[in-house]
N, C-alpha and C positions, 0 to 999 in steps of 0.2 A: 460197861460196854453197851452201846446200842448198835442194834441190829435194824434196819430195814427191808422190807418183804413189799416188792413190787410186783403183782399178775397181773399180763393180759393174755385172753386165752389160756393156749398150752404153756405158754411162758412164766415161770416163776425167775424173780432176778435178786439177791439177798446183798446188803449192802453193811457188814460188819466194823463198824470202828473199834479196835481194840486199845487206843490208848487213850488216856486222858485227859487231853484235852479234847474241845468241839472239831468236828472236821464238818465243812459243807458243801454240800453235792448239789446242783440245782435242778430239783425232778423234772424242767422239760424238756432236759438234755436227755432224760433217758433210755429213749428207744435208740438215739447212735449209741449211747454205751450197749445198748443190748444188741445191739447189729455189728460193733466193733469187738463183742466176748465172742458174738459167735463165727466171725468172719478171721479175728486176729490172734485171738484168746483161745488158742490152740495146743495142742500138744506139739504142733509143728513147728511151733513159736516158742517151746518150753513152758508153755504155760499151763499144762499138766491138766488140759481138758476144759476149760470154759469156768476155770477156778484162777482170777489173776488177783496176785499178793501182792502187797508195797515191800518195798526193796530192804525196808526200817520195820515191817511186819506188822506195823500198826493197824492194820485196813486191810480187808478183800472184798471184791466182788466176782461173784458164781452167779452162772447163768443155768438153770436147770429145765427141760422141754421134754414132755412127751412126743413129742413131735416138732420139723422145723415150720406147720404151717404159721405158727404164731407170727413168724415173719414178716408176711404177708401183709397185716396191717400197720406196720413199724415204718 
């Protein structure tokens, strides 16, 4: 398994591959992913809080903030 841990600010964003093969993510997409967990990636969405899983369960990414100003520079 690799894990990913991306902070800026109050923003922590974690980025878990569970299977095994390579999965690639390209880090300067990151701030829309972390704008689309916290805008899309909702419980309102079924996606049980700013925690979105692959459908095949191999991979998530969780968006974790003490606060939303982290935003602000995304």
């Amino acid at each position: 398994m690799d894990k990913i841990t991306m902070q800026y600010a109050s923003c922590t964003t974690y980025f878990l591959n569970q299977d095994f093969s390579d999965l690639v993510y390209c880090r300067t997409d990151w701030s829309a992913l972390v704008t689309w967990l916290v805008s899309d990636c909702n419980a309102a969405n079924n996606a049980h809080g700013r925690l979105c899983v692959a459908d095949d369960q191999r991979w998530y990414i969780q968006y974790i903030s003490s606060s939303r100003s982290c935003l602000r520079g995304i």
